[in-house]
C-alpha positions as a Markdown table, in Angstrom:
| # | Residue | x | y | z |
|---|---|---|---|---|
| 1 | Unk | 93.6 | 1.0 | 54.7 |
| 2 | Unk | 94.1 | 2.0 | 58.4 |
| 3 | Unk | 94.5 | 5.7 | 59.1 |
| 4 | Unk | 98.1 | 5.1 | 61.2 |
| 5 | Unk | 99.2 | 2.8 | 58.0 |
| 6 | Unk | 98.3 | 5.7 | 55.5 |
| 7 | Unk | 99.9 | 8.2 | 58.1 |
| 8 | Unk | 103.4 | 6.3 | 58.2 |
| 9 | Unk | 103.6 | 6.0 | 54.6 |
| 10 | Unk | 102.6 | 9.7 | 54.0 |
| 11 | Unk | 105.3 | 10.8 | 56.6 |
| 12 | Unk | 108.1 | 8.4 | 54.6 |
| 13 | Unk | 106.7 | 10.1 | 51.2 |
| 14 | Unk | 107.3 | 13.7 | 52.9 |
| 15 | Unk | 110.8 | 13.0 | 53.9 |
| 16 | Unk | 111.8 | 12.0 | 50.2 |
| 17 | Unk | 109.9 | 14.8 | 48.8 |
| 18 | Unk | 111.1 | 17.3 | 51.4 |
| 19 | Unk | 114.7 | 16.1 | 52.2 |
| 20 | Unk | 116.2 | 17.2 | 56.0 |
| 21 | Unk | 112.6 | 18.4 | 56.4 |
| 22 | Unk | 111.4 | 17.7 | 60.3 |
| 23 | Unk | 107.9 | 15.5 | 60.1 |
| 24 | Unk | 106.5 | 15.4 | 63.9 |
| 25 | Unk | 103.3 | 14.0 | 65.0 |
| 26 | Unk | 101.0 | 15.7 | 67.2 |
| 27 | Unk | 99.4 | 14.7 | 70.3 |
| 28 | Unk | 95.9 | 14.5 | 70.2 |
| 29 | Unk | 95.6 | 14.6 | 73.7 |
| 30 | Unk | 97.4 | 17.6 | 74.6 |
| 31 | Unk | 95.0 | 19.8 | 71.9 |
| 32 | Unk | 91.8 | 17.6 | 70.3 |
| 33 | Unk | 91.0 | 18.2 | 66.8 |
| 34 | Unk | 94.7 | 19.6 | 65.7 |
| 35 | Unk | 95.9 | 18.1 | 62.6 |
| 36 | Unk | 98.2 | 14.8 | 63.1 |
| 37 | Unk | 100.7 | 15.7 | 61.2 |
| 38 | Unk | 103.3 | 18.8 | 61.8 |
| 39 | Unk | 106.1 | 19.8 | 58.5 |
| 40 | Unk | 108.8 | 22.1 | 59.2 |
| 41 | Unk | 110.9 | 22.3 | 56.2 |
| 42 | Unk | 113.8 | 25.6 | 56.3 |
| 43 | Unk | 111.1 | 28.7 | 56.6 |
| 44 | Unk | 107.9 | 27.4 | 56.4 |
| 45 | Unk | 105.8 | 24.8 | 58.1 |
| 46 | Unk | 102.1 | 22.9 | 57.1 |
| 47 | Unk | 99.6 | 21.1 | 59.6 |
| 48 | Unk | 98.5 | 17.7 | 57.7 |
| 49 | Unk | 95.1 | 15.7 | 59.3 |
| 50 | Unk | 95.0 | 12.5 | 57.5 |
| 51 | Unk | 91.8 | 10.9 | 57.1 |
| 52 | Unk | 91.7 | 6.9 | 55.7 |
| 53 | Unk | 88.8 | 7.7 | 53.3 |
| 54 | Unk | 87.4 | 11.5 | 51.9 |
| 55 | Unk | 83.9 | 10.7 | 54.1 |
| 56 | Unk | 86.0 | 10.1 | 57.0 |
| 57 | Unk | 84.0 | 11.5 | 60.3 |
| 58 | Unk | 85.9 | 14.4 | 61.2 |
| 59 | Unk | 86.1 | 15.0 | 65.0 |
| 60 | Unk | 85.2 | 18.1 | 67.0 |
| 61 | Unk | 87.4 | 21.4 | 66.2 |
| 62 | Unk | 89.2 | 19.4 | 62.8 |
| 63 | Unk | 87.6 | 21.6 | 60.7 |
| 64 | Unk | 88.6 | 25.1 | 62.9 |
| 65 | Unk | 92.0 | 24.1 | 63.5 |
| 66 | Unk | 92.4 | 23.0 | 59.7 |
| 67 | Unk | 91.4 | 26.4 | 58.9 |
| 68 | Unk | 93.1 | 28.1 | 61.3 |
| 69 | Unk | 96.6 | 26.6 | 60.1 |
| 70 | Unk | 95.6 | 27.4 | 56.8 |
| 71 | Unk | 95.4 | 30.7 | 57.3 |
| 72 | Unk | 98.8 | 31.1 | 58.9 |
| 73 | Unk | 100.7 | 28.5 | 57.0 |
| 74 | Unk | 99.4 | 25.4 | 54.9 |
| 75 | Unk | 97.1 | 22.8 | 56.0 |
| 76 | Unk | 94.8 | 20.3 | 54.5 |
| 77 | Unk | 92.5 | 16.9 | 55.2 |
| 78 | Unk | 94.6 | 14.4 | 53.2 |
| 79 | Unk | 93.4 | 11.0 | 52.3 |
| 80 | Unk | 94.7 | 8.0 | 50.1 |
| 81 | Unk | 92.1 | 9.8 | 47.2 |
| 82 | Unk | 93.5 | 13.9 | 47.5 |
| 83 | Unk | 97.2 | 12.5 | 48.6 |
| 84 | Unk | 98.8 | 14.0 | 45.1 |
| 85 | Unk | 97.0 | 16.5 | 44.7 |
| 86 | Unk | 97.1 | 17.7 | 48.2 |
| 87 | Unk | 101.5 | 17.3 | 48.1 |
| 88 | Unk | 101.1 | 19.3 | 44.6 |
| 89 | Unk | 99.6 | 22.2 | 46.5 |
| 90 | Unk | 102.1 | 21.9 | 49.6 |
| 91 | Unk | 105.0 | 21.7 | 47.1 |
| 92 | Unk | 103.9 | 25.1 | 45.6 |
| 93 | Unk | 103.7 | 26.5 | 49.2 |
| 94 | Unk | 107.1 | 25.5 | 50.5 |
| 95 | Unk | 108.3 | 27.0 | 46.9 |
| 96 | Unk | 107.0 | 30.3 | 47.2 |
């Protein structure tokens, strides 16, 4: 599966799971290696970089900006093989 195919059905899935929740896409050249996916759903908000496989080659700065979002918000790598687990664990956040 394509990466953009994955990523348009994963942003359809968070708007049924997170209804009047804002799903924007992120401009990878503006800031290179920021996740592709931005959620804001009423207080909170979780930085998604989809990947088409789990050995995906992650680009430069990925990994820091992953982190970095994770330790403000929520953010993961998501892929077609994490996908539940990984909208189990934002689920919880967006709860709390």
């Amino acid at each position: 599966m394509l990466e953009r195919n994955f990523q348009s059905r994963l942003i359809r899935e968070l708007k049924e799971l997170f209804p009047g929740c804002i799903v924007l896409k992120t401009d990878t050249a503006y800031l290179q290696g920021f996740p592709d996916i931005l959620i804001l759903h009423k207080d909170r908000w979780a930085a998604l970089e989809c990947k088409r496989s789990p050995d995906e080659h992650r680009q430069p700065n990925q990994e820091y900006y992953v982190d970095k979002c994770d330790s403000m918000s929520f953010s993961r790598f998501i892929d077609p093989v994490n996908k539940e687990s990984v909208l189990y664990e934002l689920q919880r956040s967006f709860e709390s």
